[in-house]
mmCIF file of the C-alpha atoms, coordinates in Angstrom:
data_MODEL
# 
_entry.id   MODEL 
# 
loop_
_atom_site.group_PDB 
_atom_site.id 
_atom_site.type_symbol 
_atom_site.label_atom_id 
_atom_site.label_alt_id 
_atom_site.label_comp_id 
_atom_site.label_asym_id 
_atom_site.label_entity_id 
_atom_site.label_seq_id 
_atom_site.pdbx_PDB_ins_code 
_atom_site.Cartn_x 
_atom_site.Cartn_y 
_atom_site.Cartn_z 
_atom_site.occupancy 
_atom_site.B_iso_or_equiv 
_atom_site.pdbx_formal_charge 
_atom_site.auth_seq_id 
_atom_site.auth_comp_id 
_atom_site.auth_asym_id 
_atom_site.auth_atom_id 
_atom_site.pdbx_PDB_model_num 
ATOM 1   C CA . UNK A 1 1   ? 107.707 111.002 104.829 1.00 0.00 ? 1   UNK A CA 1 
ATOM 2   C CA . UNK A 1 2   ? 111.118 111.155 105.766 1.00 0.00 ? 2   UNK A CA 1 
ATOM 3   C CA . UNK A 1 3   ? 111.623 113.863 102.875 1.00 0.00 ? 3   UNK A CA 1 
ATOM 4   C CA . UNK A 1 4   ? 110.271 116.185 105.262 1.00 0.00 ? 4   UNK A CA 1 
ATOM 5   C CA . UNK A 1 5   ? 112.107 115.544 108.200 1.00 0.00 ? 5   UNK A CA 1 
ATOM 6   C CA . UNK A 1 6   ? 115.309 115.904 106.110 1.00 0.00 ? 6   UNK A CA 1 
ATOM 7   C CA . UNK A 1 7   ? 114.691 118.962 104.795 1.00 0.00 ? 7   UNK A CA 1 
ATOM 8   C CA . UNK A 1 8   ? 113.448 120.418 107.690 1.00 0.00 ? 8   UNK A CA 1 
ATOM 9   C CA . UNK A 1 9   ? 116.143 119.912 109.705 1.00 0.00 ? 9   UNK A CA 1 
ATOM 10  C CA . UNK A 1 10  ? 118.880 120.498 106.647 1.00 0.00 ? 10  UNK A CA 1 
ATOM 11  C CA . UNK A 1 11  ? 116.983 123.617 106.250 1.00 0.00 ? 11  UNK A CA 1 
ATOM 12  C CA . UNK A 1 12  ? 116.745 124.861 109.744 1.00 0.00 ? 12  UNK A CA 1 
ATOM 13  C CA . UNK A 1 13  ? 120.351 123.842 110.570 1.00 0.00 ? 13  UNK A CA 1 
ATOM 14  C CA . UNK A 1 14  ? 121.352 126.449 107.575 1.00 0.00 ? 14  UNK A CA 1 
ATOM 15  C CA . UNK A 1 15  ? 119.194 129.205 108.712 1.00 0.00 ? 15  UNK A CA 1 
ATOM 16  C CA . UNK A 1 16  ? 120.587 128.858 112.273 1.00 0.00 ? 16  UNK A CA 1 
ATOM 17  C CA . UNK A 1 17  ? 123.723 129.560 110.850 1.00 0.00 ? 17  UNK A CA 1 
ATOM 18  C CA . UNK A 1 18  ? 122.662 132.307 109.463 1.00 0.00 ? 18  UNK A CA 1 
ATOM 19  C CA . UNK A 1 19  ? 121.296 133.967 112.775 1.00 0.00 ? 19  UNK A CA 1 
ATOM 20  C CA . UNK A 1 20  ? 124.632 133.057 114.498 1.00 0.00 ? 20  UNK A CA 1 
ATOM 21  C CA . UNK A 1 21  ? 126.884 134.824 111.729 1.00 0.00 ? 21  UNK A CA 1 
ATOM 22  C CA . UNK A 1 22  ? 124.174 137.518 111.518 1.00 0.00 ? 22  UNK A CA 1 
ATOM 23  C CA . UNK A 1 23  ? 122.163 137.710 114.579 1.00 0.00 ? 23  UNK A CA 1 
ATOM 24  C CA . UNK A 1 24  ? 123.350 141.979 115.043 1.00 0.00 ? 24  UNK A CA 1 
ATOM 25  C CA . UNK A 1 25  ? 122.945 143.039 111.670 1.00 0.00 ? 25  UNK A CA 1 
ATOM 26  C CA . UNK A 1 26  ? 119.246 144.362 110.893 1.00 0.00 ? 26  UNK A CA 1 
ATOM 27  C CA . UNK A 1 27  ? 115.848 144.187 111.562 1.00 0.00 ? 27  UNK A CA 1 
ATOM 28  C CA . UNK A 1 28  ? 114.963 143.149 108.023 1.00 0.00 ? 28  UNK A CA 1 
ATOM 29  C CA . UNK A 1 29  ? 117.434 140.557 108.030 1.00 0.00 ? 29  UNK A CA 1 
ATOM 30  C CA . UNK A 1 30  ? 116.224 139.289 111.460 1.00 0.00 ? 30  UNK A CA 1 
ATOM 31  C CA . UNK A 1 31  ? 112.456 139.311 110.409 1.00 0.00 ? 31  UNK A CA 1 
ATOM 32  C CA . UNK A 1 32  ? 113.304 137.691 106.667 1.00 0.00 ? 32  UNK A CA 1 
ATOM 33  C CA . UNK A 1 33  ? 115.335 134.997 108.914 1.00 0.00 ? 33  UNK A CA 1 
ATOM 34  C CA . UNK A 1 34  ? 111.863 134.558 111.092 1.00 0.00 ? 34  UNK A CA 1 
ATOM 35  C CA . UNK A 1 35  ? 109.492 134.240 108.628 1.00 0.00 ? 35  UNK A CA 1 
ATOM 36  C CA . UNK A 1 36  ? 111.698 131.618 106.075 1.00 0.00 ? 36  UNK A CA 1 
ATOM 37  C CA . UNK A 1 37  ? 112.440 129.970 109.702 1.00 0.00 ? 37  UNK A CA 1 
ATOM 38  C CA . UNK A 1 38  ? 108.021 129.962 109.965 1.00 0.00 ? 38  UNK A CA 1 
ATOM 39  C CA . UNK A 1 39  ? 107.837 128.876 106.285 1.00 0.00 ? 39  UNK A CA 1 
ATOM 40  C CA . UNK A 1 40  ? 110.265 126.041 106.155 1.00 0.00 ? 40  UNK A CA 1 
ATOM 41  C CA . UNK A 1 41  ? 108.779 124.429 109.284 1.00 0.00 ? 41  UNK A CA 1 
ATOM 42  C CA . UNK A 1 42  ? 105.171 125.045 107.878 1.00 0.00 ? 42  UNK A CA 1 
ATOM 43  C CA . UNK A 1 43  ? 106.023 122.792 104.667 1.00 0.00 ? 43  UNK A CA 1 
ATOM 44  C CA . UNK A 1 44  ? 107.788 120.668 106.541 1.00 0.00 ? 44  UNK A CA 1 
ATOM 45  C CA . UNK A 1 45  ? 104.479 120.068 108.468 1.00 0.00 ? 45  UNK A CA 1 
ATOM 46  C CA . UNK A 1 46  ? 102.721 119.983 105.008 1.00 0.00 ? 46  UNK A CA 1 
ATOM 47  C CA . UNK A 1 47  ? 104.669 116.832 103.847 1.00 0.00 ? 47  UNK A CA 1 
ATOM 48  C CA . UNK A 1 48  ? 104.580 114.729 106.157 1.00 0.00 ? 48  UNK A CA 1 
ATOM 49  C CA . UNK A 1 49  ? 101.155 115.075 106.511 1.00 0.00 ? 49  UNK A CA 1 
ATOM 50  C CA . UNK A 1 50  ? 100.065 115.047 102.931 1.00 0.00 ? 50  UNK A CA 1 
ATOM 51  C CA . UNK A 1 51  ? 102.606 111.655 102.828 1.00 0.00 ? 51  UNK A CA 1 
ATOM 52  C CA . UNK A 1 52  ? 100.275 110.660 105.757 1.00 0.00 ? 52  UNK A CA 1 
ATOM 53  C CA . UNK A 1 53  ? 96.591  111.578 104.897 1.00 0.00 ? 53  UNK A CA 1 
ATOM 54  C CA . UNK A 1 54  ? 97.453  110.786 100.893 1.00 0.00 ? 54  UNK A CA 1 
ATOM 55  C CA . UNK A 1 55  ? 94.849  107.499 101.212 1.00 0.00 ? 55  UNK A CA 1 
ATOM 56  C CA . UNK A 1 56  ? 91.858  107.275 102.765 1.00 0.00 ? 56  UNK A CA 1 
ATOM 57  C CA . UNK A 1 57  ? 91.642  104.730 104.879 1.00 0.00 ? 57  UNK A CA 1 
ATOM 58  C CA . UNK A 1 58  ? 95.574  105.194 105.728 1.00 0.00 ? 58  UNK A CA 1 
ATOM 59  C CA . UNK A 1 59  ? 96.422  101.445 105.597 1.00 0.00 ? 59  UNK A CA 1 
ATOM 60  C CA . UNK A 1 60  ? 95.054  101.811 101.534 1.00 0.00 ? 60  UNK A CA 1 
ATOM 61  C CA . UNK A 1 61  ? 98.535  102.871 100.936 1.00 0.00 ? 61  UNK A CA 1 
ATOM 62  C CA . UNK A 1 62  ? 99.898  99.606  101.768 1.00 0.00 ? 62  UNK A CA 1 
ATOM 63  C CA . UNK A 1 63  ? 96.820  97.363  100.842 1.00 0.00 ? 63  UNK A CA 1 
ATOM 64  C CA . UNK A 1 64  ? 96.131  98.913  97.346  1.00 0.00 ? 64  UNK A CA 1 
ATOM 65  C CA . UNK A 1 65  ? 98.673  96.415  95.950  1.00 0.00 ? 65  UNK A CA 1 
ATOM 66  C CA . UNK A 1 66  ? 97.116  93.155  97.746  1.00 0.00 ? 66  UNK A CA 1 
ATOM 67  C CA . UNK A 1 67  ? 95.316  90.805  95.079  1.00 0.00 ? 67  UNK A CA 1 
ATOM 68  C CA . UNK A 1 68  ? 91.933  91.920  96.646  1.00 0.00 ? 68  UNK A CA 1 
ATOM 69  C CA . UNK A 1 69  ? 92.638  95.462  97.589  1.00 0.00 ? 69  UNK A CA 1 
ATOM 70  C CA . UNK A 1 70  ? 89.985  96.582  100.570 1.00 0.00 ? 70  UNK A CA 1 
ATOM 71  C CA . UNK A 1 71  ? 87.828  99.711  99.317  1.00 0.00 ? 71  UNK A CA 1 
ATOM 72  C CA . UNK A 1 72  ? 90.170  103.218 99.573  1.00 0.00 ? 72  UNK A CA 1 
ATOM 73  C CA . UNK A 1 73  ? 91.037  105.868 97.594  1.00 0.00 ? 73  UNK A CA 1 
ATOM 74  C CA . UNK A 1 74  ? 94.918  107.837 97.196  1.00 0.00 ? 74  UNK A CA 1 
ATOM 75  C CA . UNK A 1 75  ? 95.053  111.066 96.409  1.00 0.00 ? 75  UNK A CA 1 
ATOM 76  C CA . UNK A 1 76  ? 96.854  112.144 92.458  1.00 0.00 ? 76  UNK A CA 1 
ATOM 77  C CA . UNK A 1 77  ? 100.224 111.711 94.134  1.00 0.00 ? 77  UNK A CA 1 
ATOM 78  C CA . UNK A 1 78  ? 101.861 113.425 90.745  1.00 0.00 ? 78  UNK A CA 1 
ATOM 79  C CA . UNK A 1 79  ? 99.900  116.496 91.737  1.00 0.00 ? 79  UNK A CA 1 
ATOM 80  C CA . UNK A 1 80  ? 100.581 115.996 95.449  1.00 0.00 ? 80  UNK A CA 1 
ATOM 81  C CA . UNK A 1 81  ? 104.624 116.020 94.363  1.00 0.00 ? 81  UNK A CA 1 
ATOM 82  C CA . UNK A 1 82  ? 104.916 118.835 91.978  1.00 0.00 ? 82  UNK A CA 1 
ATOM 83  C CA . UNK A 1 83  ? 102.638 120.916 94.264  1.00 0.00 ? 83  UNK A CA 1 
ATOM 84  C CA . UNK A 1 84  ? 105.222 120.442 97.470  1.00 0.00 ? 84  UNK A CA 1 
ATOM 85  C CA . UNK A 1 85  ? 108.310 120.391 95.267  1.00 0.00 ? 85  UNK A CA 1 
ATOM 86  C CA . UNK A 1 86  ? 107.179 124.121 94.125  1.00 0.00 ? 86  UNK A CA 1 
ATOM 87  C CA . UNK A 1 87  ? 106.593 124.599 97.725  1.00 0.00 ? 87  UNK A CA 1 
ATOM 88  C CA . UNK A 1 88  ? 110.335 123.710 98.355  1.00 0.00 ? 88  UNK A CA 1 
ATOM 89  C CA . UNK A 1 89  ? 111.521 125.243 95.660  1.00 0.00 ? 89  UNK A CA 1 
ATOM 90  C CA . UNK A 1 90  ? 110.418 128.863 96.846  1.00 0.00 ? 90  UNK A CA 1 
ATOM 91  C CA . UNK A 1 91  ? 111.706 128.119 100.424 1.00 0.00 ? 91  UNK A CA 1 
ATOM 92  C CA . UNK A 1 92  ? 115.152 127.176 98.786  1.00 0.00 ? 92  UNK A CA 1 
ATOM 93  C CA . UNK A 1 93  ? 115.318 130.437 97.107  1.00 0.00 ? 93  UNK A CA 1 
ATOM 94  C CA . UNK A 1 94  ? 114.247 132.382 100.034 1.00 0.00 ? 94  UNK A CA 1 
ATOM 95  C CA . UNK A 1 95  ? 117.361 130.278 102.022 1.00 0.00 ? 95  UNK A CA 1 
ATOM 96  C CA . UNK A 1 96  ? 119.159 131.331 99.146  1.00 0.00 ? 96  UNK A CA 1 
ATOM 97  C CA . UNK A 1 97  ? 118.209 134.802 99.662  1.00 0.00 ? 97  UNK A CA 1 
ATOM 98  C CA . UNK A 1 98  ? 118.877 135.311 103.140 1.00 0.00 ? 98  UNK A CA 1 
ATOM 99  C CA . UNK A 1 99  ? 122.456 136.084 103.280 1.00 0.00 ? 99  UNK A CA 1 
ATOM 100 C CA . UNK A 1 100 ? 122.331 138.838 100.689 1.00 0.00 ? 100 UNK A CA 1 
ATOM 101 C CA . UNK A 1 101 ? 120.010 141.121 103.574 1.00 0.00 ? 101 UNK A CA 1 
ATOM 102 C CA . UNK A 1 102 ? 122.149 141.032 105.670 1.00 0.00 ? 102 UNK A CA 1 
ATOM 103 C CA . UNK A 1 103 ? 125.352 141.279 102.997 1.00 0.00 ? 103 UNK A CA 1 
ATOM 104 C CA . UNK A 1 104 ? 124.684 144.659 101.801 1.00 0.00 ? 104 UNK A CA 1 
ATOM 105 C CA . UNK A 1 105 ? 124.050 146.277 105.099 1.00 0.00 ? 105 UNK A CA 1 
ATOM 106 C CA . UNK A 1 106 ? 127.858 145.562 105.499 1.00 0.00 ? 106 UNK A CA 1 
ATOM 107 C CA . UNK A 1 107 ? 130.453 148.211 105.927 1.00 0.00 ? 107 UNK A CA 1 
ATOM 108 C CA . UNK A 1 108 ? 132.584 146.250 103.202 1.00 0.00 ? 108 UNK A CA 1 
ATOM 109 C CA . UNK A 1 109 ? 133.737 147.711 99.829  1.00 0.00 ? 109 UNK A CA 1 
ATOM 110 C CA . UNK A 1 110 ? 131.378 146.498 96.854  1.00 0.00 ? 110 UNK A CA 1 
ATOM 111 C CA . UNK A 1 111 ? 134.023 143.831 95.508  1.00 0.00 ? 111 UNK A CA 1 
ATOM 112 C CA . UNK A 1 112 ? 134.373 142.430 99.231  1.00 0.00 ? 112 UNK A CA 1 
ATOM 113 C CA . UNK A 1 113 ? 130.374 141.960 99.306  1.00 0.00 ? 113 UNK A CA 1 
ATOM 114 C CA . UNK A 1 114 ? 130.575 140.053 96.124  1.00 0.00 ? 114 UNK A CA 1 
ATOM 115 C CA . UNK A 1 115 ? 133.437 138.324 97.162  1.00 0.00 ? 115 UNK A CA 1 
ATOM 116 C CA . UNK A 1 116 ? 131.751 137.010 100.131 1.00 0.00 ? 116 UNK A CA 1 
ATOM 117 C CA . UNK A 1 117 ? 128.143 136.685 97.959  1.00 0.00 ? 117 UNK A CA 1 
ATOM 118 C CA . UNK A 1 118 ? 129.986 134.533 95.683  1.00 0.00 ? 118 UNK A CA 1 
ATOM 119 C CA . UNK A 1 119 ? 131.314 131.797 99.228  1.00 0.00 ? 119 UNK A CA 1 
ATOM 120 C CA . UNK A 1 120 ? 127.578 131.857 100.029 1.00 0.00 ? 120 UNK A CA 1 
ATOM 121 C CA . UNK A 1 121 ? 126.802 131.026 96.171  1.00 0.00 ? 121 UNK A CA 1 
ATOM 122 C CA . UNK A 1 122 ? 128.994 127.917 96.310  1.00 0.00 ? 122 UNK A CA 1 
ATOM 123 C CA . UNK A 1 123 ? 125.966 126.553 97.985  1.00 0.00 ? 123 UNK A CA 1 
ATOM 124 C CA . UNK A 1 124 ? 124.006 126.078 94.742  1.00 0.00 ? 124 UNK A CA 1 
ATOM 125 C CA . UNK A 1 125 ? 126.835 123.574 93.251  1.00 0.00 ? 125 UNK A CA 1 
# 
């Protein structure tokens, strides 16, 4: 459950960044910046709840291991992983993204907006 908390405030802390470097640049940039800001928190929301709601009763999560487990059922927590994981995959990439928007609509030679692409790339070591 924590997962989510972590990456929702690793993620948000980023794209804050972002809007302070560039907050003037362009509509596009500001609206991409919005809606990654709207998707990160929305999977955020998604995990922890999935982590919460994954057995029904709740406390099955913790009693499913007891010598006489009460009745409860979990959901395929496999499926429940990969499914989010793509989930935070795509809202890496869009993170990822982000920068290059507002990049190009620069006044910066072409080798300068690599150059700075490339600082922003560092971020995938």
């Amino acid at each position: 459950m924590t997962y989510g908390f972590v990456h929702f405030f690793i993620k948000m802390s980023i794209l804050l960044l972002y809007r302070r470097l560039f907050s003037d640049i362009n509509r596009a940039f500001a609206i991409g910046l919005r809606a990654t800001m709207v998707y990160v928190t929305a999977w955020s929301v998604a995990t922890v709840l999935v982590c919460i709601f994954a057995c029904t009763p709740i406390s099955f999560f913790w009693t499913q291991l007891l010598p006489n487990p009460p009745p409860g059922v979990c959901i395929d927590e496999v499926a429940a992983e990969v499914g989010l994981n793509v989930l935070n995959t795509v809202g890496d990439i869009a993170t990822l993204l982000l920068p290059g928007l507002a990049l190009w609509g620069l006044r910066m030679t072409t080798e300068r907006k690599v150059a700075v692409a490339a600082i922003f790339m560092i971020g995938l070591l």
